[in-house]
LOSE-604096 format. One record per atom (N, C-alpha, C, O): residue in three letters; x, y, z. Coordinates in steps of 0.1 Angstrom, whole numbers, plus 2048, in hexadecimal, padded with zeros to 3 digits. Each point is the difference from the previous one (the first is absolute). Layout:
% residues N
ALAXYZ/...
This chain:
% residues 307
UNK7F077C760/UNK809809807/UNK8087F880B/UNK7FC7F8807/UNK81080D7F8/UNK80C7F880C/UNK7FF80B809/UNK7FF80C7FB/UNK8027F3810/UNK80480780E/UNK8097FA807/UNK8027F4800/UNK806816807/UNK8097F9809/UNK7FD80980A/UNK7FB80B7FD/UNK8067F080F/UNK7FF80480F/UNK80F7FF805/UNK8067F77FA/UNK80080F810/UNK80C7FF805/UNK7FF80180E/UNK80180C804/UNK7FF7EB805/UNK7FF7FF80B/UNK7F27F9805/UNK7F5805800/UNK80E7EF804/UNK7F57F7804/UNK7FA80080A/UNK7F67F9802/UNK81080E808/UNK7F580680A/UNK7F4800805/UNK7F87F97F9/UNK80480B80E/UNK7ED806802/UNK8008087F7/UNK7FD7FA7F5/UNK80580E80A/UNK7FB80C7F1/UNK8037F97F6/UNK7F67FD7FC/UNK8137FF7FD/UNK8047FA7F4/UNK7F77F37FB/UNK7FB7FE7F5/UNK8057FC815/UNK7F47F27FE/UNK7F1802800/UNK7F87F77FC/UNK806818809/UNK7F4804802/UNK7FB8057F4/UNK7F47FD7FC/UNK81680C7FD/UNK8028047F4/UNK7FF7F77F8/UNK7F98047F7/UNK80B7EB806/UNK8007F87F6/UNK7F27F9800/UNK7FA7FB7F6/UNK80280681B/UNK7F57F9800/UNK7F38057F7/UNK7FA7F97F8/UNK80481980F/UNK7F68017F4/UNK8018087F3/UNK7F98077FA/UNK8157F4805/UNK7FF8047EF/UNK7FC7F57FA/UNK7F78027F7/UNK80C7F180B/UNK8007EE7FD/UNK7EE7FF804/UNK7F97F87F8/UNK80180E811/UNK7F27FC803/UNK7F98097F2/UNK7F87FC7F8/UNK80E812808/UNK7F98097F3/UNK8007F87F4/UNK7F78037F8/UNK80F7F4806/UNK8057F67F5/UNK80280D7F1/UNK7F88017F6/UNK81380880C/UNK8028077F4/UNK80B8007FC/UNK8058097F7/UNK8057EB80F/UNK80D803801/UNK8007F07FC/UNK7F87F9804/UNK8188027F0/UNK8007F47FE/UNK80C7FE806/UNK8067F87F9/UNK7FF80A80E/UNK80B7FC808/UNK80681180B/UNK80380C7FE/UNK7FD7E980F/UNK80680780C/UNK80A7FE801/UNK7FF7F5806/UNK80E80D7FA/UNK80E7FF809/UNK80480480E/UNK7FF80C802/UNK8057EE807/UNK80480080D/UNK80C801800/UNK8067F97F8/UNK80080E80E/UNK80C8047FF/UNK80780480F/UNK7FD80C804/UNK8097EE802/UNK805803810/UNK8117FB7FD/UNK8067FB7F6/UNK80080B81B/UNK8107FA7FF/UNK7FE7F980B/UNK80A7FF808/UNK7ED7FD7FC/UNK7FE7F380F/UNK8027F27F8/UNK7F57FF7FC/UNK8117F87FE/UNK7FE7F17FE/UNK7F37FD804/UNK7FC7FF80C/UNK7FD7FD7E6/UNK7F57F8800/UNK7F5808802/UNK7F67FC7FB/UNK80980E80B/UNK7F680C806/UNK7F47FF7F7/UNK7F57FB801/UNK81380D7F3/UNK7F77FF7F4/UNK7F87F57F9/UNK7F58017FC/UNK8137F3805/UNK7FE7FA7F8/UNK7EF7F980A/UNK7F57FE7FD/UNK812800812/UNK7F07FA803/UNK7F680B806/UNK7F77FD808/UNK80B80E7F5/UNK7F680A7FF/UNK7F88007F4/UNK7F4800801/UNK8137FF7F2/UNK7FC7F87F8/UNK7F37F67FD/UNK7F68037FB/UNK80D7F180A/UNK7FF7F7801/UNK7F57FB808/UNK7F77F87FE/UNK80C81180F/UNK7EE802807/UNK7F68087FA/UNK7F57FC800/UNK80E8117F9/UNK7F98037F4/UNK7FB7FA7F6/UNK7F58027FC/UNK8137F87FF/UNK7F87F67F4/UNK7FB7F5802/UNK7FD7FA7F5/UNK7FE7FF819/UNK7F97F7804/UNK7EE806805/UNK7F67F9801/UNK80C8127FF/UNK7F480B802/UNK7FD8027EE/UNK7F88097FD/UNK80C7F27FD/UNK7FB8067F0/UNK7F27F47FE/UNK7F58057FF/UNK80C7EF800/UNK7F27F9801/UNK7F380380E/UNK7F47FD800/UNK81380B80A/UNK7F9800806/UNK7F6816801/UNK7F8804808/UNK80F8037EE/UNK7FD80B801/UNK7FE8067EF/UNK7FD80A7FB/UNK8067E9800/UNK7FA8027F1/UNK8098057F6/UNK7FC8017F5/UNK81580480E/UNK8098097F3/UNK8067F47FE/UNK8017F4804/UNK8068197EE/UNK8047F57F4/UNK80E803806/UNK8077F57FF/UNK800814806/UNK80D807800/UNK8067F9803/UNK7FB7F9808/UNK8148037F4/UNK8097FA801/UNK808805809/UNK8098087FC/UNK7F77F3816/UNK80D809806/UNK80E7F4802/UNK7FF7F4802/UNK80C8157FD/UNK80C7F7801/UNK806809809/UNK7FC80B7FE/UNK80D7F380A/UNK80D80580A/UNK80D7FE7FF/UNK8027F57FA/UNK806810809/UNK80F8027FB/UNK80A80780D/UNK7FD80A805/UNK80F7EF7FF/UNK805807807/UNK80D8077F9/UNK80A7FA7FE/UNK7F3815801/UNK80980A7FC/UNK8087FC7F3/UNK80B8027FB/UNK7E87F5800/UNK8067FE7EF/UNK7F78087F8/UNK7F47FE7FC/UNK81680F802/UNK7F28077F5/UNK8017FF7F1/UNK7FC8097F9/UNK80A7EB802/UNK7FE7F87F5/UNK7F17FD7FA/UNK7FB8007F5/UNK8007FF817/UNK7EF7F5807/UNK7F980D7F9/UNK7F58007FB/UNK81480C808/UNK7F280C7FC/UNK8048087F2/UNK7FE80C800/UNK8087EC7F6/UNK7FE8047F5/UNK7F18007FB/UNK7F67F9801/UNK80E8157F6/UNK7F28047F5/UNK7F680280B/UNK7F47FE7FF/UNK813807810/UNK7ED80A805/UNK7FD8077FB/UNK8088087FB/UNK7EC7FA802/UNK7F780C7F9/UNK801809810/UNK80780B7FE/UNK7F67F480E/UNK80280A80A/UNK8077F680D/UNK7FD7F4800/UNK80B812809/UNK8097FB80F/UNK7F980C809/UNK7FD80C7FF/UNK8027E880D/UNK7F880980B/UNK80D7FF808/UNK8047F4802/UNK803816802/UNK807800810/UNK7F980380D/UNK7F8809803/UNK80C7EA805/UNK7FC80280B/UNK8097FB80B/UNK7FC7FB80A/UNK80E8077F1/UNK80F7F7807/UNK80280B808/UNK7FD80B7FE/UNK8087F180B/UNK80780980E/UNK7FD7FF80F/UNK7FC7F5804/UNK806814806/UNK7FB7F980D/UNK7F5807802/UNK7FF80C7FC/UNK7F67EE80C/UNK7F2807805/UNK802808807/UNK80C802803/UNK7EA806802/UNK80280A80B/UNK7FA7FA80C/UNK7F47FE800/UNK81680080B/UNK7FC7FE80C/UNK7F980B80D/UNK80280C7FE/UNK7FA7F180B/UNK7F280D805/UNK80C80C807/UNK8097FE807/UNK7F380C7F5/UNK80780B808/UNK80A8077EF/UNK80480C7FE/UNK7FE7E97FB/UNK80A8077EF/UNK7F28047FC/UNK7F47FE802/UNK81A80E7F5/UNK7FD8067F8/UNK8027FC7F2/UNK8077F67FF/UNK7F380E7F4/UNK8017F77F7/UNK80D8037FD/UNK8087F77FD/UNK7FD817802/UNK80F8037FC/UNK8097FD809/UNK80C8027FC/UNK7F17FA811/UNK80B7F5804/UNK80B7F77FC/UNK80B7FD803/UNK7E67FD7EE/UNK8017F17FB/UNK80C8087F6/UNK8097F77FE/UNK7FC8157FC/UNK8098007FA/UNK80D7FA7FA/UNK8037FB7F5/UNK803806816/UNK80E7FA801/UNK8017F47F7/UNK8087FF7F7/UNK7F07F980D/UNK8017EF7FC/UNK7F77FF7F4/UNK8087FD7F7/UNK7EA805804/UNK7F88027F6/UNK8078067FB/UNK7F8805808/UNK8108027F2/UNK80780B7F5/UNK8077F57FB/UNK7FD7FB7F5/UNK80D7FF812/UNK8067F97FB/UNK7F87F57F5/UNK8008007F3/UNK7FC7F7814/UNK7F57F87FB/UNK7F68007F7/UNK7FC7F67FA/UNK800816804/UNK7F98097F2/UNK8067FF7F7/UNK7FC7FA7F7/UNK81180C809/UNK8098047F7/UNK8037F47F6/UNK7FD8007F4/UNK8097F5813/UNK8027F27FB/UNK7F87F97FB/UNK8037F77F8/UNK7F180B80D/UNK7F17FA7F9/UNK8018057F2/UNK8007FA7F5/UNK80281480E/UNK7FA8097F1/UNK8077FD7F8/UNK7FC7FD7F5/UNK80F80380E/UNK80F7FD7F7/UNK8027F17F9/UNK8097FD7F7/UNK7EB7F780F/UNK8017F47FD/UNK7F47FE7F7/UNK7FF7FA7F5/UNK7F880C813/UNK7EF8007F9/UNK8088057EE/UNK8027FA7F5/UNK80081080D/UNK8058067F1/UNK8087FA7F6/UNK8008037F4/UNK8097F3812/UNK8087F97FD/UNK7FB7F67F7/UNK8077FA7F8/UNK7EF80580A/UNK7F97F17FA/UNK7F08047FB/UNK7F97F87FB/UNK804815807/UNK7F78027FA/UNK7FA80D800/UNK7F8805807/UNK8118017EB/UNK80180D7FC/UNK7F780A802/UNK80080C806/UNK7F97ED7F4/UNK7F18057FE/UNK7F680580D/UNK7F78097FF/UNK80C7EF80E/UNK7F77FF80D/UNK7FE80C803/UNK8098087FF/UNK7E87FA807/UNK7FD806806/UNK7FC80080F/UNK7F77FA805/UNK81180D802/UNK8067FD80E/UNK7F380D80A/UNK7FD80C7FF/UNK7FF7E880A/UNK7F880580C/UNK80780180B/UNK8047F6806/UNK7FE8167FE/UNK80A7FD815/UNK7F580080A/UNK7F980A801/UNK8087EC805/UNK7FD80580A/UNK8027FF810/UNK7F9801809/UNK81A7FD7F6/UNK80680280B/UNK80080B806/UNK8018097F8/UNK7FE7F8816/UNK80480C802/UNK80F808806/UNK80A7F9801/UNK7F4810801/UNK7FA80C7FD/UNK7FD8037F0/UNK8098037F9/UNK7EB7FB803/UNK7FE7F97F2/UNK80280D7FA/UNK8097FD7F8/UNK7F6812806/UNK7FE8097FA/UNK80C8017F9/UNK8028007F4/UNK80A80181D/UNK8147FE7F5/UNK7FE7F47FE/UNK7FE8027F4/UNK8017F480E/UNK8017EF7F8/UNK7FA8047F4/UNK8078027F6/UNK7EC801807/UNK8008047F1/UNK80980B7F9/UNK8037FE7F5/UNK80180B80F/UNK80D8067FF/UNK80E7FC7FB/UNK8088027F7/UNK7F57F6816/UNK80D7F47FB/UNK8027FB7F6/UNK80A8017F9/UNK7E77F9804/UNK8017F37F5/UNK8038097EF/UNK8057FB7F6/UNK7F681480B/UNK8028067F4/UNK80C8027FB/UNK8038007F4/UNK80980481A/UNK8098017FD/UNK80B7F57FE/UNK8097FF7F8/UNK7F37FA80E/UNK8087F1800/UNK8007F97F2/UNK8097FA7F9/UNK7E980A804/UNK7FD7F87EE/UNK7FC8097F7/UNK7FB7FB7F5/UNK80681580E/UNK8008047EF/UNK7F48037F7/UNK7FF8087F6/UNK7F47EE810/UNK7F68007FB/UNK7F9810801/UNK801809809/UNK7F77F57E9/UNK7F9808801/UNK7F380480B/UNK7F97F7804/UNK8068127FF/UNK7F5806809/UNK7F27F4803/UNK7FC7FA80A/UNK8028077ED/UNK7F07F67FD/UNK8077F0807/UNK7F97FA809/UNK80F8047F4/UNK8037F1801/UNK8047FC812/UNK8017F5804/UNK7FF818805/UNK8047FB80B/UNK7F380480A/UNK7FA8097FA/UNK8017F3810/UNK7F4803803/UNK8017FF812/UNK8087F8805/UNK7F280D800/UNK8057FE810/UNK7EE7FB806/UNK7F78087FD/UNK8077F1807/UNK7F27FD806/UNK7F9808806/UNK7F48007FE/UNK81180780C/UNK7FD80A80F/UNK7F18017FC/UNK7F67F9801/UNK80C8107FA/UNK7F080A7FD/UNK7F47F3800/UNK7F77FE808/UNK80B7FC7F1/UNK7F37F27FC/UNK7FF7F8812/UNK7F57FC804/UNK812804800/UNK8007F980E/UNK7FA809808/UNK7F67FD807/UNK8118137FA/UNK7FB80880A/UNK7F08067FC/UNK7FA808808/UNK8027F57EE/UNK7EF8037FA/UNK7FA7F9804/UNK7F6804805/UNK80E7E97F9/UNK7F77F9802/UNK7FF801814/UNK7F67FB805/UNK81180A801/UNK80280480E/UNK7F6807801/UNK7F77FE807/UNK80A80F7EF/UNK7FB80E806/UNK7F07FE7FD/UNK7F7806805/UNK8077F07F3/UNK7F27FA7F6/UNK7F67F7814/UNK7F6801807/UNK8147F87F8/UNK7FD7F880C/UNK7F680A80A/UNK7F4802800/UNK81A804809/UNK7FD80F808/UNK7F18057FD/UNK7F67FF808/UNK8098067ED/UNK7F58067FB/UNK7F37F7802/UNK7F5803806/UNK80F7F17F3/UNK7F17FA802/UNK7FB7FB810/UNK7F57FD803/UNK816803805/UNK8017FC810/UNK7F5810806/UNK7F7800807/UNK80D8067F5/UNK7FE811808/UNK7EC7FE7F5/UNK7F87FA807/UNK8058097EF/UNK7FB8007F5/UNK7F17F3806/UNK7F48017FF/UNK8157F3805/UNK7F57F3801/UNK7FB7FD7F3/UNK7F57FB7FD/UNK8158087FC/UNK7FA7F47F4/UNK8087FA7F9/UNK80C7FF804/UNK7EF7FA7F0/UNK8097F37F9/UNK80C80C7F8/UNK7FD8097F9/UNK8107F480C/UNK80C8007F7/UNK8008067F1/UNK8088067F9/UNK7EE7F5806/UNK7FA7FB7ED/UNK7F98127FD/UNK8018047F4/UNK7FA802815/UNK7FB8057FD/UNK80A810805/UNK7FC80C7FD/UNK80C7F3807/UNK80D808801/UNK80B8057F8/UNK8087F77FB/UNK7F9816802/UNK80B8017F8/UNK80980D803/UNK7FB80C801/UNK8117F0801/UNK80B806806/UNK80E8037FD/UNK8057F57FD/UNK804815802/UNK80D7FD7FD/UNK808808808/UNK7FD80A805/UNK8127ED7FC/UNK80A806807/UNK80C8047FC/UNK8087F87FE/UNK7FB8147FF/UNK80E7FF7F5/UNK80A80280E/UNK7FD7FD80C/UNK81180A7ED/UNK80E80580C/UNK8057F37FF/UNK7FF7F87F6/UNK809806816/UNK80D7F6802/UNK7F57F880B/UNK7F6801806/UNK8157F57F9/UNK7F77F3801/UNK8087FC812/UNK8087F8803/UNK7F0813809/UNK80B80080A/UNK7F280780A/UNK7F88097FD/UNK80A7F080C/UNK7F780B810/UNK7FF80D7FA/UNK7F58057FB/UNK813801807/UNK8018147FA/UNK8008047F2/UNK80080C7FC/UNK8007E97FD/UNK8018077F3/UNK7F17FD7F6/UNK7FE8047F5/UNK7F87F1814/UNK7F47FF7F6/UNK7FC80C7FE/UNK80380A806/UNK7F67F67F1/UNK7F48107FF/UNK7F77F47FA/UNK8027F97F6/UNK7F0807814/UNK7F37FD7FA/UNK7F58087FB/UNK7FA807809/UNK8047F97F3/UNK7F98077F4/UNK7F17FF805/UNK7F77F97FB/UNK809810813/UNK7EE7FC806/UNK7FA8067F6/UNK7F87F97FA/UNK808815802/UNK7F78087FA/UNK7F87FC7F5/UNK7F48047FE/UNK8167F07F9/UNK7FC8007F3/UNK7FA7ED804/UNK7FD7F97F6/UNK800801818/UNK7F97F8804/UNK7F47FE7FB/UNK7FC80A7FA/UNK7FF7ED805/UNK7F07FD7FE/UNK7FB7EF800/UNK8037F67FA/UNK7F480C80F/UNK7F67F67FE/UNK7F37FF7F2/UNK7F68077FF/UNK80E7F07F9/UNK7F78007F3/UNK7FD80E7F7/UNK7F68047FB/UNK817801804/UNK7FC8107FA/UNK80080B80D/UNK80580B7FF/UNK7F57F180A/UNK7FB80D80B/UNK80E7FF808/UNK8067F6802/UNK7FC81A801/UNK813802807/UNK7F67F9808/UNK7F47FD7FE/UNK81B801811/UNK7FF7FA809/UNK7FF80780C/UNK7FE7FB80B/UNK8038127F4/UNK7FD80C807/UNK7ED805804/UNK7FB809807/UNK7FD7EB7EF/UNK7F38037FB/UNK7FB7F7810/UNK7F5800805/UNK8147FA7FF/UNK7FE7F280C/UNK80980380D/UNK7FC80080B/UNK8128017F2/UNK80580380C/UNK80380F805/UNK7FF80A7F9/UNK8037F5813/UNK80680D807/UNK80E8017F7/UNK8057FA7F6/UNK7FE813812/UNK80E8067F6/UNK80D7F880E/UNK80C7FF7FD/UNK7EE7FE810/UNK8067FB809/UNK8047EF7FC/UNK80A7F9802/UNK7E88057F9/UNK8037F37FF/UNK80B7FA7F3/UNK8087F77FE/UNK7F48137FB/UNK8077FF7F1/UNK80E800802/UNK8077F87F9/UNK7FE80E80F/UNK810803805/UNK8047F3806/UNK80B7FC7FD/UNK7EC7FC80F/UNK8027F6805/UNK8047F67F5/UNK80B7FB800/UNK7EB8027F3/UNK8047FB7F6/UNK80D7FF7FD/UNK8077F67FF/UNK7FC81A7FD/UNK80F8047FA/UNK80B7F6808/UNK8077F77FB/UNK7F980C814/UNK808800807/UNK8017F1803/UNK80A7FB805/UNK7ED7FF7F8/UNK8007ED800/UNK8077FA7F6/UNK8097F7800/UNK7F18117F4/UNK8087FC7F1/UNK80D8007FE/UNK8067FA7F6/UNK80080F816/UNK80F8087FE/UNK8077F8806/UNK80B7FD7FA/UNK7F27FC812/UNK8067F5809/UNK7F97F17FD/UNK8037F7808/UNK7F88077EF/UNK7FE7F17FA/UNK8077F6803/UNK7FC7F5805/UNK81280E7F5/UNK8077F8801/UNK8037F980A/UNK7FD7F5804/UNK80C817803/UNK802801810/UNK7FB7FA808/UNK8077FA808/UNK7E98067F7/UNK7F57FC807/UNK8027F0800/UNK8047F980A/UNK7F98017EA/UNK8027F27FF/UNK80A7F8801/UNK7FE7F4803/UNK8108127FB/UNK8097FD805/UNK8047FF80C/UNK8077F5802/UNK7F781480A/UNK7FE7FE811/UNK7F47F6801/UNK8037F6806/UNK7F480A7F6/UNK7F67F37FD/UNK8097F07FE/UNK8067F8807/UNK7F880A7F0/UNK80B7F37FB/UNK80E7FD800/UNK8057F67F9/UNK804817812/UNK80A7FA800/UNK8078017F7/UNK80C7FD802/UNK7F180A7EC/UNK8057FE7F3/UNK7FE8057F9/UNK7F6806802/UNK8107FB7F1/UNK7F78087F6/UNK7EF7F77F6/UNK7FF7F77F9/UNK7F981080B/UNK7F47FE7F7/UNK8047F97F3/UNK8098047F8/UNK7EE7EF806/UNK8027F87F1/UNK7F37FF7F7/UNK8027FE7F3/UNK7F4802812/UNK7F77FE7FA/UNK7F980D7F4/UNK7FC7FF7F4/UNK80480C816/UNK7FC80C7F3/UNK80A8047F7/UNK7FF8057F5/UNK80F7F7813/UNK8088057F7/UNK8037F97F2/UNK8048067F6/UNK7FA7EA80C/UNK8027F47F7/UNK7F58057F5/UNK8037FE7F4/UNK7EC809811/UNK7FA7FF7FA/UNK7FF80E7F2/UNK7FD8007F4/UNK80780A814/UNK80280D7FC/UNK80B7FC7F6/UNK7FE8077F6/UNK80D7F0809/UNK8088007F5/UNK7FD7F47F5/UNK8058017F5/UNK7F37F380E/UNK7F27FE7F6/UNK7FE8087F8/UNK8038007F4/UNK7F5809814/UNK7F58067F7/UNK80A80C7F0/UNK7FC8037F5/UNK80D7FF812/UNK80A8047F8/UNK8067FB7F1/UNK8038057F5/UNK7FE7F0812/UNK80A7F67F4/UNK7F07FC7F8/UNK7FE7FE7F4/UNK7FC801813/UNK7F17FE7F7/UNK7FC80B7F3/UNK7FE7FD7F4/UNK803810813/UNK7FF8077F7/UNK8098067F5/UNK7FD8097F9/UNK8117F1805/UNK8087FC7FA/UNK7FE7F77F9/UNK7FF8027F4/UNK7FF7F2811/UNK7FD7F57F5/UNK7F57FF7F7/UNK8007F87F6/UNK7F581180C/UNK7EF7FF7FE/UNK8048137F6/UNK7F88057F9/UNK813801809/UNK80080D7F9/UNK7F6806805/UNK7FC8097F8/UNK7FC7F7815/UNK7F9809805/UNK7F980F803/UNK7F5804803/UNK8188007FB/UNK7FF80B804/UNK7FA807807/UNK7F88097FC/UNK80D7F4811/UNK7F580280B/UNK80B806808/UNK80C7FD800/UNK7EE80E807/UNK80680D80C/UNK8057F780B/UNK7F77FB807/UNK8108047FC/UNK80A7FF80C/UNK80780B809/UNK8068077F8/UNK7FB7FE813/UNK80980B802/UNK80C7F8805/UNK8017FD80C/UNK80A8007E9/UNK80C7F9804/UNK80F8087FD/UNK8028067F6/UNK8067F8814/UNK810808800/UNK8088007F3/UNK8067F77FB/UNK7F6816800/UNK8077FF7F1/UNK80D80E801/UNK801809808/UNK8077F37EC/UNK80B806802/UNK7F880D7F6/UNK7FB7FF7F5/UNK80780F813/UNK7F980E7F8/UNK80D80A7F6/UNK80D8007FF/UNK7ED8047FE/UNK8098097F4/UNK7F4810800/UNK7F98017F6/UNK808807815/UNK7F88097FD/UNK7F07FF808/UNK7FA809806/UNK8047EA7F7/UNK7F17FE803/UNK7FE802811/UNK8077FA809/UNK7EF80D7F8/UNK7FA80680F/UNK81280E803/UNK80680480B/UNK7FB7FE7ED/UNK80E807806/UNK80A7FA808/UNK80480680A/UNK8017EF7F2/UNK8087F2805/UNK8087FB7F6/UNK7FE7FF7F3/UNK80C7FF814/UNK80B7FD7F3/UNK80A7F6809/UNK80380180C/UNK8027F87EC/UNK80C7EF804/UNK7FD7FF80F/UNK807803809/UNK7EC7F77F8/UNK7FD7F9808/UNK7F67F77FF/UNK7FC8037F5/UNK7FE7F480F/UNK7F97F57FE/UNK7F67FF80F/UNK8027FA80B/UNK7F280E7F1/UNK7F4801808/UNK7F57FC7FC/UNK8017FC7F5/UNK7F3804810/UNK7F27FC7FF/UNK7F68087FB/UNK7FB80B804/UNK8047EF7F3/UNK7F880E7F5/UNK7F77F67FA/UNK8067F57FF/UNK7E980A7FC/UNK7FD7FD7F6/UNK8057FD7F6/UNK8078087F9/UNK7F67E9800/UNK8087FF7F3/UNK7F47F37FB/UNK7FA7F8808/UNK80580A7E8/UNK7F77F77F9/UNK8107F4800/UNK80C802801/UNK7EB7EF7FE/UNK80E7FC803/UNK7F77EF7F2/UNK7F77F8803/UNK81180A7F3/UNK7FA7F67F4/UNK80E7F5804/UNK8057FD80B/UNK7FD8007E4/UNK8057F77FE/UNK8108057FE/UNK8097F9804/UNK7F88127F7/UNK80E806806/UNK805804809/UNK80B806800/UNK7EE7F580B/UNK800809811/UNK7F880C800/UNK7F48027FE/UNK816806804/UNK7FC812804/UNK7F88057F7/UNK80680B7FC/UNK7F07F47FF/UNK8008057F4/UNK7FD8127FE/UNK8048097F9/UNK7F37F880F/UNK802810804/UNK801807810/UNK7FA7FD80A/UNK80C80A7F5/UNK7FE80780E/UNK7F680B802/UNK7FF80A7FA/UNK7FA7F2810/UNK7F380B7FE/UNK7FD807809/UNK7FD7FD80B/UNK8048127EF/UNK80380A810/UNK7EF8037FD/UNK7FA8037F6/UNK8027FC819/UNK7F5805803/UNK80481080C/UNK809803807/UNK7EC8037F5/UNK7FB80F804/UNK8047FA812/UNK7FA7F6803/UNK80E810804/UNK80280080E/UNK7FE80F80A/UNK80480B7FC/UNK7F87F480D/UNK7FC80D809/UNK80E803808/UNK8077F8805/UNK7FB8167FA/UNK807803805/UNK80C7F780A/UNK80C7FD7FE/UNK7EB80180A/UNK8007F880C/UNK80B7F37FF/UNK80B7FE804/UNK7E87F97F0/UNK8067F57FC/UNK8107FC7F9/UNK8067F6801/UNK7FD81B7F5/UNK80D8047FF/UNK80B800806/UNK80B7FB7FD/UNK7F180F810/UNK807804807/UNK8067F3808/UNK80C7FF802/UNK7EA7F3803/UNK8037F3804/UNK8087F77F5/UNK8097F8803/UNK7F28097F1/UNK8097F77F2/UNK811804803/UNK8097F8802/UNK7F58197FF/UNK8138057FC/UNK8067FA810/UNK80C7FC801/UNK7EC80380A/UNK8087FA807/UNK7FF7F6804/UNK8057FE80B/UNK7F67FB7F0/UNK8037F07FD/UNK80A7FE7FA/UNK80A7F9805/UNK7F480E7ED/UNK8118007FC/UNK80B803805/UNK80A7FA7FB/UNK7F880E80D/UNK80C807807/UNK8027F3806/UNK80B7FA7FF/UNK7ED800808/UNK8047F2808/UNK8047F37FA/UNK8067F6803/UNK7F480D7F2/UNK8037F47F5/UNK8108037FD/UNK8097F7801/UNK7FA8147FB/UNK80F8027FB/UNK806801809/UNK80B8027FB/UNK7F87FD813/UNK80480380D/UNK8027F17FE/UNK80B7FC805/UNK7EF7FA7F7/UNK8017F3805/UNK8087FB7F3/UNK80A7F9801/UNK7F080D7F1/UNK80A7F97F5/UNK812807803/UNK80A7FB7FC/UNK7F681180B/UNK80D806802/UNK80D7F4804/UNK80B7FF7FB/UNK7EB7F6813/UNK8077F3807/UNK8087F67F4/UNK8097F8801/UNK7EF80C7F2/UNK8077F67F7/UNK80B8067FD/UNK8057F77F9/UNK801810808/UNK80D8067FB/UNK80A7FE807/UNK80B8047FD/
């Protein structure tokens, strides 16, 4: 499998790193418009290959997407971070642009790709990239959801006191402070809800940690978060390459499903070797509804800025 990465960054490098450590991928592409950026991001990556054990082949390229013919899948992650006090749909303005040309180039040289966003405001960035290139539904995929679980996964086992491992969680909605919807109810530690262990007070504290994640680590660091996000889009292109078919809740463009239509939100989706492969509506409470439709209203409030 070829991958290309687009933007060599903290996230983008983070991203090559542990797909190249997974060793399931036979070539990485780096791809930046800084001179040389890529290439010795690159380059310090593949001196870690004797010492971390992959076979993966990574190379870098500056804004020659020649380098990324025949990807089997292109991760976006080109655009500017969010600095402390932004909002992700701040990042608008300038990521739209930048999306757009990615998608239009990625496609250009390889028809076939299946394209991961995960710039933000990633929900219209994946929006973007559908309309920009045409592609069918399955083939464009937005990260959010897989990043904000393995968050909401965290939270839980922090509140919970136990191993990660033994946690299972999901977040669908738009991939923004106000628009997660975490999914406490359908929570559980090893089978047992999570309601079986916490207060209904504490459970909310969860919610409300999960919602500002981002946020959080960004006033932290000054930046946007690289490490879960690099890893959350891994595990993706993994289950693409390996035909997995394994549940992700990632930003897919809907037709009907959840009562959502041309927009590109966070929904459960089995995700093989075609991408999307199904969209899978699970039974939601009232509640959880009434939080999904307005997430969307905010999600479309934000794809409206593209016009």
């Amino acid at each position: 499998m070829k991958v290309t990465v687009v933007g060599a960054g903290a996230v983008g490098a983070s991203c090559a790193e542990y797909i190249a450590i997974k060793d399931f991928a036979a070539e990485v592409v780096l791809v930046d418009i800084k001179e040389g950026f890529a290439e010795g991001k690159a380059m310090d990556l593949m001196q870690c290959a004797s010492l971390n054990g992959f076979d993966t082949q990574i190379s870098g390229a500056t804004n020659d997407y020649s380098k990324t013919a025949g990807s089997d899948v292109a991760v976006i992650t080109s655009g500017i971070p969010r600095k402390p006090g932004m909002t992700r749909e701040e990042l608008i303005g300038i990521n739209a642009g930048i999306v757009k040309t990615v998608s239009e180039n990625l496609i250009k040289y390889s028809p076939e790709v299946i394209i991961i966003v995960v710039s933000n405001p990633m929900d219209t960035m994946a929006y973007l990239a559908h309309k920009a290139t045409g592609l069918p539904k399955n083939r464009v995929i937005g990260m959010g959801g897989a990043l904000d679980s393995a968050r909401f996964k965290f939270r839980l086992a922090e509140a919970l006191e136990c191993p990660a491992s033994d946690v299972d969680g999901m977040v669908i909605g738009g991939h923004s402070d106000t628009g997660m919807v975490p999914l406490i109810g359908k929570a559980a530690r090893n089978s047992v809800k999570v309601s079986e262990f916490l207060s209904e007070e504490r459970m909310q504290e969860v919610v409300e940690a999960t919602k500002v994640g981002g946020a959080t680590l960004t006033k932290l660091l000054g930046t946007s978060a690289w490490y879960a996000p690099g890893a959350a889009v891994s595990e993706m292109v993994k289950a693409i390459a390996l035909d997995s078919k394994k549940i992700f809740p990632c930003s897919a463009l809907l037709d009907g499903e959840y009562g959502l239509s041309d927009l590109s939100i966070g929904v459960p989706c089995i995700i093989g070797k075609n991408g999307i492969e199904q969209i899978v509506e699970v039974e939601l409470t009232d509640a959880e509804k009434e939080k999904l439709q307005a997430s969307a209203v905010g999600v479309k409030a934000t794809n409206a800025l593209l016009d």
